[in-house]
C-alpha positions, 0 to 999 in steps of 0.5 A: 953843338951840345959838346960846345956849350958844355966846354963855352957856355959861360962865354956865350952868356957873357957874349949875350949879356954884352950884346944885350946891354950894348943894344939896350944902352943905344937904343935907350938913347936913341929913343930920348933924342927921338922923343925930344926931336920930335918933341920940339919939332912937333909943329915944324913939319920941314924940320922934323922932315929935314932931320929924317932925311938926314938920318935916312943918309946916316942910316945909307952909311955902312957900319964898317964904314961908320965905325972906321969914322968914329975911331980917330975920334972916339977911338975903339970900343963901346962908346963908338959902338954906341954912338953909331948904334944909337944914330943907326936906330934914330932914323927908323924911330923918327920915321916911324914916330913921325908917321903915327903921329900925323896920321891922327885926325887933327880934329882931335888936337884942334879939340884938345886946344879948344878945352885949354890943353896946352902943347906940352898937354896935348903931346903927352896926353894925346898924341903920344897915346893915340900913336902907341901902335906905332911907338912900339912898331918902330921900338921893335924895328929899331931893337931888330936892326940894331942887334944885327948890325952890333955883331959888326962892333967887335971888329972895334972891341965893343964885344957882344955876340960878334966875337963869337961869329968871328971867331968863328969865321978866323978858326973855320969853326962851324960850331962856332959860327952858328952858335955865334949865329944862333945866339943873335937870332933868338935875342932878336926873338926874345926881345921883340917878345918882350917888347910885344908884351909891354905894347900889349900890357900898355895898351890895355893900360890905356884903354882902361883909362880911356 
């Protein structure tokens, strides 16, 4: 293991780094559509239903399946990669969002409403405070799920960490497989430390200020 990280270790980082951004960028993005979903459909409670079940079903779709989809349309590498990524994580975003949001004691908004907030007001200045627990739980699984299922875009040159488990698999390399392996578990590690650290710091923020 030693002996090949001192022969490969630059091409592990850049597979990491590569996996890292490929991870970041779509779920950036599934959490702005998340937000402006919710956002619009906040009151519209079939809506905001209907659009969870319909990314429930997309989630249903395995990954091969969904990229093979893709490529006739948005041909191989990182845009598809991206796009499903992206869909992957918005079911478990909305799902959870959707959650903590409802279980905050409508009194609080009805009250909110009654001092003149208006909903752009009350969304931003109450809701979405009051469900950061939630927020960030749902940042978390969706970060967990995605840089698994991101090991699976190599197979459509999106890079990241599968090239690594797959070459590992084609050469019969042990080695390979387990740094290819290992690599993505302890990104899973890093980052859900990460984002407990910017949960903790936020919710202190808003405690503050409460």
């Amino acid at each position: 293991m030693i002996e090949y990280w001192n022969y490969y270790h630059s091409r592990l980082i850049n597979a990491t780094l590569d996996h890292l951004q490929l991870v970041s960028i779509s779920l950036v993005l599934a959490l702005v559509l998340a937000m402006v979903i919710i956002y619009t459909c906040i009151n519209k409670d079939k809506w905001l239903d209907g659009l969870i079940y319909f990314f429930s079903a997309l989630y249903s779709v395995p990954s091969y399946a969904f990229f093979a989809l893709l490529i006739p349309l948005t041909g191989l590498g990182t845009t598809s990669a991206v796009i499903v990524l992206t869909l992957y994580s918005e079911y478990v975003l909305l799902r959870t969002f959707t959650t903590g949001l409802r279980q905050i004691d409508p009194l609080i908004i009805e009250s909110a409403r009654a001092m003149g907030m208006t909903d752009k007001q009350v969304f931003l200045k109450i809701q979405l405070p009051l469900a950061t627990k939630s927020i960030f739980s749902g940042i978390r699984l969706a970060m967990t799920s995605i840089i698994g299922i991101a090991t699976i875009a190599s197979t459509i040159n999106a890079g990241g960490l599968g090239t690594i488990l797959f070459d590992g698999l084609r050469t019969q390399s042990i080695e390979t497989m387990l740094w290819g392996a290992g690599l993505t578990m302890l990104l899973c590690v890093f980052v859900n430390w990460i984002l407990q650290l910017v949960e903790n710091f936020a919710v202190r923020k808003l405690e503050l200020e409460g």
